[in-house]
C-alpha positions as CSV (number, residue, x, y, z in Angstrom):
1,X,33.0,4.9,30.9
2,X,29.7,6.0,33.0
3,X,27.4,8.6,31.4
4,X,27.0,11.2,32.6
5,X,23.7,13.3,33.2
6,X,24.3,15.1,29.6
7,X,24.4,11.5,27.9
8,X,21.8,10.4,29.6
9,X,19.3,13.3,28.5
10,X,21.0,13.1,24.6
11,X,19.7,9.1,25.1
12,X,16.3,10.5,26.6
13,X,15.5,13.2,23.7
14,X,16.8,10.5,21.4
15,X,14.5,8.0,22.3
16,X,11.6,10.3,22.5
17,X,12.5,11.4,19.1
18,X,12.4,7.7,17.8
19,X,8.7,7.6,19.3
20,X,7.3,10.9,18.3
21,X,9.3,9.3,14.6
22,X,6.5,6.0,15.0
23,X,3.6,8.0,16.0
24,X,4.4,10.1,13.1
25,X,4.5,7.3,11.0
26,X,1.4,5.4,12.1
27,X,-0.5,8.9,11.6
28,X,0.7,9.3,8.0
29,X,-0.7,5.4,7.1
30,X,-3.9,5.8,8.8
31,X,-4.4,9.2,6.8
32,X,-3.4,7.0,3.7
33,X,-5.7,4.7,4.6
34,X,-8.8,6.9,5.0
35,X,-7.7,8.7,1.7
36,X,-7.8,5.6,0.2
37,X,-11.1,4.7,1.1
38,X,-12.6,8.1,0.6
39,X,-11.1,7.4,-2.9
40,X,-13.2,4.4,-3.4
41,X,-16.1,6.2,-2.1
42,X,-16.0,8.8,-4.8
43,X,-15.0,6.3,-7.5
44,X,-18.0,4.3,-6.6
45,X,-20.4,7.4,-7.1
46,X,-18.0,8.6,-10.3
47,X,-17.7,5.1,-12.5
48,X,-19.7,6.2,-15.1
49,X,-18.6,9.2,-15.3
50,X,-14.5,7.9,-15.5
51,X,-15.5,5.6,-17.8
52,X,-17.3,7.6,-20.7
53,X,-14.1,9.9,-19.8
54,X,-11.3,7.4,-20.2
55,X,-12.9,5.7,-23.1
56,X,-13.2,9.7,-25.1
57,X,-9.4,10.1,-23.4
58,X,-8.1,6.9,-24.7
59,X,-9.9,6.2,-28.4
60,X,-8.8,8.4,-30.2
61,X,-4.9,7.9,-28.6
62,X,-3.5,4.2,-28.9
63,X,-0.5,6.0,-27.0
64,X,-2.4,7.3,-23.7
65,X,-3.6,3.6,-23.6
66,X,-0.1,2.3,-24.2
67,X,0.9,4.1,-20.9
68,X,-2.4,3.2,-18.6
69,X,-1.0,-0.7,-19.3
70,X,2.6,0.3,-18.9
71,X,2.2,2.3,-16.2
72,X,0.3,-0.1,-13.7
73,X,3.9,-0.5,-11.5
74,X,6.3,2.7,-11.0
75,X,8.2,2.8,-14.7
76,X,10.9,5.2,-15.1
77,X,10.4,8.3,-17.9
78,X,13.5,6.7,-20.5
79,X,12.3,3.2,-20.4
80,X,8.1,4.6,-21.1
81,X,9.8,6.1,-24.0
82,X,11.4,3.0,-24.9
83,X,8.8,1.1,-24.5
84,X,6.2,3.6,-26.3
85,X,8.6,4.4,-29.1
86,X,8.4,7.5,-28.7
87,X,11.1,10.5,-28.6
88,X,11.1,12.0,-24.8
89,X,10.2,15.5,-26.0
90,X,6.7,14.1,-27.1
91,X,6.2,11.8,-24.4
92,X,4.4,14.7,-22.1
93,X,1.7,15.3,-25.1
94,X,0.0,11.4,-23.7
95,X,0.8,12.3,-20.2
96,X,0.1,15.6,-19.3
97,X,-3.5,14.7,-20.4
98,X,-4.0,11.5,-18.2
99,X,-2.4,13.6,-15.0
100,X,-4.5,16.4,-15.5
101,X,-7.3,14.1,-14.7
102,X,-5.8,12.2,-12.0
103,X,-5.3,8.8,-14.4
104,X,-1.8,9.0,-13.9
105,X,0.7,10.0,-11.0
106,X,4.2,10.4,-10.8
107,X,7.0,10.9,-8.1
108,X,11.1,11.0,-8.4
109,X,13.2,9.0,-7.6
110,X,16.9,10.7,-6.9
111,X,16.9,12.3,-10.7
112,X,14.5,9.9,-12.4
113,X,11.0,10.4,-12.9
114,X,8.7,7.3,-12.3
115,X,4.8,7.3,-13.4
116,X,2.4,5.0,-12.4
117,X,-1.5,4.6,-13.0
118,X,-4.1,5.9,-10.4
119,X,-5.4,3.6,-8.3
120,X,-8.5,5.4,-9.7
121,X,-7.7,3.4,-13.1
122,X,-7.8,0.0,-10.8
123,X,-10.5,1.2,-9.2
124,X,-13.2,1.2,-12.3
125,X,-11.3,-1.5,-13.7
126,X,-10.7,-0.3,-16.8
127,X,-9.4,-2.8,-18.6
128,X,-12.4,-4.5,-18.6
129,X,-14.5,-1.8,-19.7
130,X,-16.1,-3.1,-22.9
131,X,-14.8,-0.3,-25.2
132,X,-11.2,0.1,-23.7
133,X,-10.6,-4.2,-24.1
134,X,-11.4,-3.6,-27.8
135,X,-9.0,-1.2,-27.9
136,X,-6.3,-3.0,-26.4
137,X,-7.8,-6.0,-28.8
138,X,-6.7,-4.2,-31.3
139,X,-3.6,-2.8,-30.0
140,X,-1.9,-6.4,-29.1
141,X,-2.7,-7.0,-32.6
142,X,-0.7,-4.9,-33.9
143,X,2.9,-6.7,-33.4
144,X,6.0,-4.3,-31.7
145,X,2.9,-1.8,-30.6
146,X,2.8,-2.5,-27.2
């Protein structure tokens, strides 16, 4: 069956929907992308700073650092606790601390709640900051910690 001029204008919005949809799209990763980088540029003049910070955050709390190396892919809330062995009521006490200075981000997913680590925490690579690898030293020593 032919369209007719009312189909035809439907198909026309529709496919000018479906570019204004790319354009849209290709706008929101180029803004990712300079965020990212204007990221890096603050890291860069910050490292210090993060590091003294995250190594006061993490030492005296083997738990905070149990999450920073959990948390480097998206992990959902039950299985941190798992994994932390620690009761979900207490689980925002090493959180809320690590996203209230942007260490640690989370998003949900339908009704789950996934964390992750900053890219921040990448960023100053702080695994390999001497004070935090003698922590986590001593933490993989300790068998079922981590």
């Amino acid at each position: 069956m032919p369209k007719n001029n009312r189909d035809k204008e439907i198909d026309k919005e529709i496919e000018q929907m479906k570019e204004d949809i790319r354009d849209i799209r290709n706008d929101i990763n180029e803004i990712k992308g300079n965020t990212h980088n204007i990221s890096r540029i603050l890291t860069i003049g910050q490292r210090e700073t993060i590091k003294q910070d995250l190594i006061e955050l993490l030492s005296n709390s083997p738990k905070r650092l149990q999450v920073l190396l959990l948390t480097k892919d998206y992990i959902d809330r039950e299985e941190l606790c798992a994994k932390l062995n620690t009761d979900a009521r207490n689980l925002n006490s090493f959180l809320d601390p690590l996203q209230e200075k942007g260490y640690l981000s989370d998003k949900k997913d339908g009704r789950r709640k996934l964390y992750r680590r900053t890219d921040l925490i990448n960023q100053v690579g702080f695994e390999k900051i001497k004070e935090i690898a003698e922590l986590i030293k001593q933490l993989e020593a300790k068998p079922g910690e981590l």
